[in-house]
C-alpha positions in Angstrom: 21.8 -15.2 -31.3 24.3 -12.5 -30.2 22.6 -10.5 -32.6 19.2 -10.7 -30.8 20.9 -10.8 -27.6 22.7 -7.1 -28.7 19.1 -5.7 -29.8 17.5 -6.4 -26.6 20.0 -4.9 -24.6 20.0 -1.8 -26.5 16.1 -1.4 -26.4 16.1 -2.6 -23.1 18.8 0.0 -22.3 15.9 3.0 -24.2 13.3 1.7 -22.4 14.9 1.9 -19.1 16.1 5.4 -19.8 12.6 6.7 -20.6 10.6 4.8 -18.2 13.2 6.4 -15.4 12.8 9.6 -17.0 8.4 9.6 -17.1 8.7 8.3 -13.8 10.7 11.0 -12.2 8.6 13.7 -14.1 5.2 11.8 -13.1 6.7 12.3 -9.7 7.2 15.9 -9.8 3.9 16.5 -11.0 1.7 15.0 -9.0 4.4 15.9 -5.6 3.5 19.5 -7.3 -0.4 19.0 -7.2 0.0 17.6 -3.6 2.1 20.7 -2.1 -0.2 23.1 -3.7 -2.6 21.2 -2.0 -0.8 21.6 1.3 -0.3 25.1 1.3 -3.9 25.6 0.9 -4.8 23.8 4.1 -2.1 25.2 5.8 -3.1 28.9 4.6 -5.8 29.0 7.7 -2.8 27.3 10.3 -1.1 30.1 12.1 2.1 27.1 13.5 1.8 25.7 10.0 4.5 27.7 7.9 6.4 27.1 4.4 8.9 24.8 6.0 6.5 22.4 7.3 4.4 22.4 4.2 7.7 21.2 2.3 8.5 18.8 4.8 5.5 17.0 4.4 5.6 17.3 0.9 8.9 15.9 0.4 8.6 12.8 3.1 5.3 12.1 0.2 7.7 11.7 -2.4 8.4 7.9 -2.3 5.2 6.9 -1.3 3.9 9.1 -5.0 6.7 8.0 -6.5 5.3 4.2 -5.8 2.3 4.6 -6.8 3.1 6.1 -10.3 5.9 3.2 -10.9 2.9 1.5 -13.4 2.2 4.5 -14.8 6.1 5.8 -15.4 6.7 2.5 -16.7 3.7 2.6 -19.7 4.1 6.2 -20.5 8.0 6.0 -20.6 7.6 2.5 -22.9 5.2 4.0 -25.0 7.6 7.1 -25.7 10.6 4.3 -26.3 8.7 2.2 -29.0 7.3 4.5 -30.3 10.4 6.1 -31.0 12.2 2.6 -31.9 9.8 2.5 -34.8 10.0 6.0 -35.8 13.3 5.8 -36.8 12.6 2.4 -38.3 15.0 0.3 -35.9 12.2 -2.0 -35.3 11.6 -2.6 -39.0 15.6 -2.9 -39.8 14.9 -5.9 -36.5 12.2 -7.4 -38.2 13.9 -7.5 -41.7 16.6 -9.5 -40.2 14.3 -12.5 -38.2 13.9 -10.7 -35.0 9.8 -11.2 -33.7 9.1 -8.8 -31.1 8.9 -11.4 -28.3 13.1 -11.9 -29.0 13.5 -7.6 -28.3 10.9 -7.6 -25.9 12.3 -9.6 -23.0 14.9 -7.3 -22.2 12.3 -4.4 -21.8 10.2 -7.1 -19.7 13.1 -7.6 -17.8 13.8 -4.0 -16.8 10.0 -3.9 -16.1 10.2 -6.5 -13.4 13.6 -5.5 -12.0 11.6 -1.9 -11.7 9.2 -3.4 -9.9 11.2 -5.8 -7.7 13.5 -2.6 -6.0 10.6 -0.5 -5.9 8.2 -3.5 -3.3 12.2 -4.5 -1.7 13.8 -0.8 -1.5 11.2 2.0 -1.8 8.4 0.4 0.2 10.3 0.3 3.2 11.6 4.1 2.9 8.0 5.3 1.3 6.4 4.1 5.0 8.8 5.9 7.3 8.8 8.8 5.7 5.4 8.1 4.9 4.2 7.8 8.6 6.6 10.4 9.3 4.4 12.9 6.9 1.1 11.5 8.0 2.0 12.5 11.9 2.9 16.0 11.5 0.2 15.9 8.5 -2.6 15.3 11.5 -1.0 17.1 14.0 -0.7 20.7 12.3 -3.0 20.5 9.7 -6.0 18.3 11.3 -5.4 19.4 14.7 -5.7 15.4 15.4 -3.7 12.6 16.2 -3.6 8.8 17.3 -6.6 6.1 17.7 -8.6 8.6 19.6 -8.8 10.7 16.1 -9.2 7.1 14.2 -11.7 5.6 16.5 -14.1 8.0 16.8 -13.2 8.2 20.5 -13.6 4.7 21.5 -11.4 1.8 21.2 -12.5 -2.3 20.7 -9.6 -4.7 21.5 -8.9 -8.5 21.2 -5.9 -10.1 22.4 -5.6 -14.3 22.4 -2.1 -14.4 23.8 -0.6 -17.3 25.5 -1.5 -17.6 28.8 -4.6 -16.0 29.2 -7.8 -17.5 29.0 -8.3 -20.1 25.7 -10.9 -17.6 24.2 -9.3 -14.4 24.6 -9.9 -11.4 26.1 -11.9 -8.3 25.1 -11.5 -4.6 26.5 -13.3 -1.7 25.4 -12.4 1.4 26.4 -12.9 5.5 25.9 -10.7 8.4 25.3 -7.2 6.4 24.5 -4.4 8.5 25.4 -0.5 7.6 23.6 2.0 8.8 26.0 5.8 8.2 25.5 6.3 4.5 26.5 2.7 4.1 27.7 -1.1 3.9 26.3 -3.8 4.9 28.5 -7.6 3.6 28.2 -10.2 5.5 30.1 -13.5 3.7 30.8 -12.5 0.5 30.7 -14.8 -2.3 30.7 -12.9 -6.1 30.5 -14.6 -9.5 29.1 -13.0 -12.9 29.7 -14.0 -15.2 26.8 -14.0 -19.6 27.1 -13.1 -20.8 24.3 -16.6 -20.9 22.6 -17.0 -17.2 23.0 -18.8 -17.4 26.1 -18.3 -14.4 29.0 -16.9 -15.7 32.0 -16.4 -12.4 33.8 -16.3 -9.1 33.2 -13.9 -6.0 34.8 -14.7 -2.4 35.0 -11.8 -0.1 36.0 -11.7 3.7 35.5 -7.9 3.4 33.6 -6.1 0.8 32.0 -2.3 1.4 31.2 -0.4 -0.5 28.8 3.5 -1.0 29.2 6.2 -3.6 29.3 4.0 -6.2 28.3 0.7 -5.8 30.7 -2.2 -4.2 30.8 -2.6 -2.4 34.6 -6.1 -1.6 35.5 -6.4 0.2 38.5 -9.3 -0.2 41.1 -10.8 -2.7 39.0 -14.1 -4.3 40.0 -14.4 -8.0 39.1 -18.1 -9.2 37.9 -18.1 -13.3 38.4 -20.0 -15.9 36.9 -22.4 -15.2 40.0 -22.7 -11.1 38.7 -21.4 -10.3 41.8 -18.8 -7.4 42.3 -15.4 -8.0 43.9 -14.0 -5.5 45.9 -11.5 -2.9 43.7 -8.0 -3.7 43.3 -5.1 -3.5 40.8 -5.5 -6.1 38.5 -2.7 -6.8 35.7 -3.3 -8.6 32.2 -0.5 -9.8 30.6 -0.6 -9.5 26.7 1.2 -9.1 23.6 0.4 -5.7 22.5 2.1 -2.5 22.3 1.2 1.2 22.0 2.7 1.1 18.6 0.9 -2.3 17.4 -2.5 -0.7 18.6 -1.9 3.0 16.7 -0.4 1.3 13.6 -3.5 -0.8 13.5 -5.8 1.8 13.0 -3.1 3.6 10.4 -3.0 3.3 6.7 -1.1 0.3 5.6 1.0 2.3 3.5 2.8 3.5 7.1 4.0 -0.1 7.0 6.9 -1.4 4.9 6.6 -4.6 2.2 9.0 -6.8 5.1 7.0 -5.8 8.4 3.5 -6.6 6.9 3.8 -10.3 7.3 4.3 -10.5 11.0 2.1 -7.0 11.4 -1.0 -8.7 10.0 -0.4 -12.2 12.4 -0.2 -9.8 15.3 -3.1 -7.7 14.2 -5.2 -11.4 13.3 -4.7 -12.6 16.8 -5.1 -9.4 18.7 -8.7 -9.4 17.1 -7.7 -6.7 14.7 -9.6 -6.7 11.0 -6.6 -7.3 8.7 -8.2 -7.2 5.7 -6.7 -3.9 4.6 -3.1 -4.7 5.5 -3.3 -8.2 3.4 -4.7 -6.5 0.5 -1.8 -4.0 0.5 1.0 -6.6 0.8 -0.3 -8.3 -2.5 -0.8 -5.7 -3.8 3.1 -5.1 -3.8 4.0 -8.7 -4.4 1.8 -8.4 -7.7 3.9 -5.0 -8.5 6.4 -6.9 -10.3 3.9 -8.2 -12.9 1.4 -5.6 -13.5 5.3 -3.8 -14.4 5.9 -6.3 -16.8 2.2 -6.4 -17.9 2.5 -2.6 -18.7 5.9 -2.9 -20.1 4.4 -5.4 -22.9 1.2 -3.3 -23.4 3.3 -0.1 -24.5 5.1 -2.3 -26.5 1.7 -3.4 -28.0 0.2 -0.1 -28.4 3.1 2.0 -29.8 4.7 0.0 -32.3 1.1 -0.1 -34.1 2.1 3.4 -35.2 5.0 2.0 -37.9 2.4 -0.2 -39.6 -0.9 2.6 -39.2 0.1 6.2 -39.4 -2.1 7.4 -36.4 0.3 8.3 -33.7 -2.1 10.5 -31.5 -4.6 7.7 -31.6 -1.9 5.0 -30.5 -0.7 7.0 -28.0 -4.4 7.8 -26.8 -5.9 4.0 -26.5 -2.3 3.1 -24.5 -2.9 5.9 -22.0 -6.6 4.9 -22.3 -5.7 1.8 -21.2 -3.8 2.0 -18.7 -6.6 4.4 -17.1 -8.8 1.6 -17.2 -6.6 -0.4 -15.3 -6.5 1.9 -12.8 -10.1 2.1 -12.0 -10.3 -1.6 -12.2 -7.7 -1.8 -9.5 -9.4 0.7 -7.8 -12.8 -1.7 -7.9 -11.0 -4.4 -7.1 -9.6 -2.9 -4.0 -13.1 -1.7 -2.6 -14.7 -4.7 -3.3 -11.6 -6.7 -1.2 -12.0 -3.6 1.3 -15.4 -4.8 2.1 -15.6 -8.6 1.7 -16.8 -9.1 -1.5 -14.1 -10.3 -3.0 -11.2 -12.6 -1.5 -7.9 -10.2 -1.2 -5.9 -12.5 -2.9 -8.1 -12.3 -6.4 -8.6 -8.3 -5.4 -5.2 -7.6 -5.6 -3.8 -9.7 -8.5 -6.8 -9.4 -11.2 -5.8 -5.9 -12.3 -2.3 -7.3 -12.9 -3.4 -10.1 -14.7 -6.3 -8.4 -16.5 -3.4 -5.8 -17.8 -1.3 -8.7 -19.0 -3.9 -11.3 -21.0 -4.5 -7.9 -22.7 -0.7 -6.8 -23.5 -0.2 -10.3 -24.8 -3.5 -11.1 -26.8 -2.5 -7.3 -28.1 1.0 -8.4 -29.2 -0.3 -11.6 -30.5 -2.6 -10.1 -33.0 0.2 -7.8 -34.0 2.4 -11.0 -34.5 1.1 -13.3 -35.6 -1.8 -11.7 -37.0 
């Protein structure tokens, strides 16, 4: 037992040194790629110099670095076994009544621990500096910014907040303008809902502006159940929204950290919001810890083929193959949730589970044959 318990350690201890190592390089790589990229589109942007490019290249780094972790972690286990059996180590294991499941749970365990800090630590500083990037990103080198630019120019609302009306309240609206401390509507056209969807008003005011709580419509005309117009006044709504809810809601979810999605997507859920995107995203990263360990087993799978068949280049090719393949099945998956198709829940965690039922039945073939 302290035998096996010293084996697994050690591997464990290779495993995390290359996995850390393929990650940080993967990193690099594709942060390279994406700064190139920059400078291209900031080549026609006379206020868009060198420094910003960098900037928003470097605020990208934990939000690449997040979404390489499965990739880092199979390219950098690969490398380890495959290394383990090249010098034999695994055969000198096996020889004295290790099976690869005793050795293996250490790697597994680094593998989940990865993927743990990563949804728990890097999530939450990927989306600041994330949304950080994103903001100059549109500002200097898309000349647009906000919900008008995400909208197309008009903005739907629905807000159910506790004492208004049982059914809600709907407000539609052109030309938002985000201010500091403030959100301006222009255009806005109001609907009171009963609780069975049905209109019992309507309001038409020229501006609406949000702050501390309220929506302030100014010369607001009232249309009653009669379709009669009121004469204009100020009207105030209270509600439950802020500036920020209503421009994050219209942002990528990846601008929100792994701890603020939870309450984000009630919020969004009873403001009318779709949330859809934002609930597929949080699985998404509470399934990261086990499509870590799913990849963690399948390198194991695929690399320490090579000390029993001689093809390296071919091991090493169906294990990158492989994990491709996962990719673009996540990448299914997550349209097919995007739209509707699928439930999130079975959108986000199929790819992880699809990865491991084919790292173990790999490993139990080599086992046990």
């Amino acid at each position: 037992m302290p035998f096996a318990l010293t084996l697994s350690a050690y591997v464990a201890r290779r495993f995390a040194t290359m996995a850390i190592i393929m990650i940080l390089a993967l990193t690099g790589l594709v942060a390279l790629f994406d700064f190139i990229e920059l400078l291209r589109r900031a080549a026609t942007r006379a206020d868009a110099g060198f420094g910003l490019v960098l900037t928003i290249a470097g605020l990208r780094l934990p939000y690449v670095m997040l979404q390489i972790l499965p990739f880092g972690i199979l390219l950098g286990g690969i490398i380890a076994f495959w290394r383990l059996a090249r010098s034999s180590e695994l055969v000198v294991a096996r020889a004295a009544g290790v099976s690869a499941w005793g050795f293996l749970a250490g790697p597994v365990l680094v593998a989940v621990c990865l993927g743990v800090l990563s949804i728990t630590v890097v999530s939450p500083l990927s989306a600041a500096m994330f949304s950080r990037a994103e903001r100059l990103d549109a500002t200097y080198l898309r000349n647009a910014s906000g919900p008008a630019m995400l909208s197309g120019g008009r903005l739907w609302l629905r807000q159910a907040d506790v004492g208004l009306d049982p059914g809600g309240t709907i407000i539609m609206a052109g030309r938002p303008e985000l201010g500091r401390g403030s959100f301006l509507l222009r255009d806005v056209s109001l609907w009171r809902l009963s609780p069975t969807d049905r209109p019992l008003e309507r309001v038409e005011a020229p501006a609406a502006r949000l702050a501390e709580g309220a929506w302030t419509l100014e010369n607001a005309v009232t249309f009653g159940a009669n379709r009669q117009p009121g004469a204009p006044a100020m009207l105030v709504v209270p509600t439950t929204l802020t500036a920020d809810r209503i421009e994050e809601s219209f942002a990528s979810p990846d601008t929100l950290s792994f701890w603020a999605l939870p309450e984000f997507i009630q919020v969004l859920e009873s403001s009318g919001f779709s949330a859809i995107r934002h609930r597929l995203h949080f699985h998404s990263l509470l399934s990261l810890p086990l499509l870590s360990a799913a990849m963690a087993l399948m390198a194991a799978g695929f690399s320490m083929r090579q000390s029993r068949r001689g093809d390296v280049a071919r091991t090493l090719g169906l294990g990158v193959a492989a994990g491709f393949s996962l990719f673009l099945l996540d990448k299914v998956a997550e349209e097919f949730g995007q739209a509707g198709n699928l439930p999130v829940e079975l959108a986000a965690w199929v790819p992880s589970l699809a990865g491991l039922m084919l790292a173990l039945a790999l490993l139990l073939h080599l086992e046990d044959g």
